[in-house]
Each structure stands twice: as structure tokens, then as C-alpha cells.
N, C-alpha and C positions, 0 to 999 in steps of 0.2 A: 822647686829644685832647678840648681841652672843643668844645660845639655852641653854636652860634647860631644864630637863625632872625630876620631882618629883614624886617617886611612893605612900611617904607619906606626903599628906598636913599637913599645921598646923593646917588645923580643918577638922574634917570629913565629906566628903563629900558623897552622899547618891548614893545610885544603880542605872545604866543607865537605863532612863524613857522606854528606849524600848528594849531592851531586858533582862535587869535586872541583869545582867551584875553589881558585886563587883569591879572589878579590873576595876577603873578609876585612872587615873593622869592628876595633876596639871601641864600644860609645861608652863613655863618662859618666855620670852624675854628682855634682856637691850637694851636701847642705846649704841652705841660704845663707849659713856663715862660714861657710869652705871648711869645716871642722873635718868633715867626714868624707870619705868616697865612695863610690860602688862603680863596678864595671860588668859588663858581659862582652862577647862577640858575635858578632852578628854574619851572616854569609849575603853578600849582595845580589847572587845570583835565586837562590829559593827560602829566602828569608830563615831559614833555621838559624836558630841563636839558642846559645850559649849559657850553663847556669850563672846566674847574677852571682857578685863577689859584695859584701859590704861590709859596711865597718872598718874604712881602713884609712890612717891618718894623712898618704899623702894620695894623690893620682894616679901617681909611677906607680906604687906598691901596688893600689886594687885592680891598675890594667895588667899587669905584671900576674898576677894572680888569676885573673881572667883567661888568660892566655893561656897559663899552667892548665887550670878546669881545661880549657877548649881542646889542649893537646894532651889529656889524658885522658878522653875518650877510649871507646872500644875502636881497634881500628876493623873500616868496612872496607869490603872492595867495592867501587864504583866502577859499574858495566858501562862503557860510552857507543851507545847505538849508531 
């Protein structure tokens, strides 16, 4: 499967629920014949990531949908020490 790694989605995705943490990305995946997509998001700061998205025919659609999952979380408050 080929990798991608996107530092900006097509839609904005919101601050990692646990540490609060800005600097998320959306990473990609194809099929070896670009048929299919899957997406999650990932938080750079405490690696928490995101439910996987799949099955979906273009890129934009499974990042897109990725992002949706990420930002309909429960929302946490983050205590900053």
C-alpha cells in the first residue's frame, strides 16, 4: 500500500483531545491500484490517532471523512500544567 502524510487537510481539523496539541495530520493510504482510500489522523505531539476511514473512492473523500471521525469526538478539557 502506498503512504501519505498531509500536514494540511482539506478541512480543519480540531486540537488532539489529550494533550491539545495543534499540529495534527491527516496520513493517506491507496490500494496498489489507487482504486480505494483510507484515512486517519494522527496528533504529532502524543501520537494519539484517530479511527481509520476506508473504502472510499477518492483521497479528498476518506481525508475529509477522517477529519469528520476526529472532530466528533467527545470533547475533553485539556489541564495545561
Amino acid at each position: 500500500m502506498g503512504n501519505a502524510a498531509h500536514t494540511f487537510p482539506p478541512v480543519k481539523a480540531l486540537p488532539c483531545p489529550f494533550c491539545g496539541n495543534d499540529i495534527v495530520a491527516v496520513k493517506s493510504e491507496s490500494t496498489d491500484f489507487l482504486t480505494e482510500y483510507c484515512a486517519s489522523v494522527h496528533c504529532a505531539e502524543c501520537d494519539t490517532q484517530g479511527p481509520w476511514t476506508y473504502r472510499y473512492s477518492t483521497e479528498e473523500g476518506a481525508m475529509r471523512q477522517a477529519v469528520a471521525k476526529w472532530n466528533a469526538r467527545a470533547a475533553i478539557e485539556v489541564q495545561h500544567g
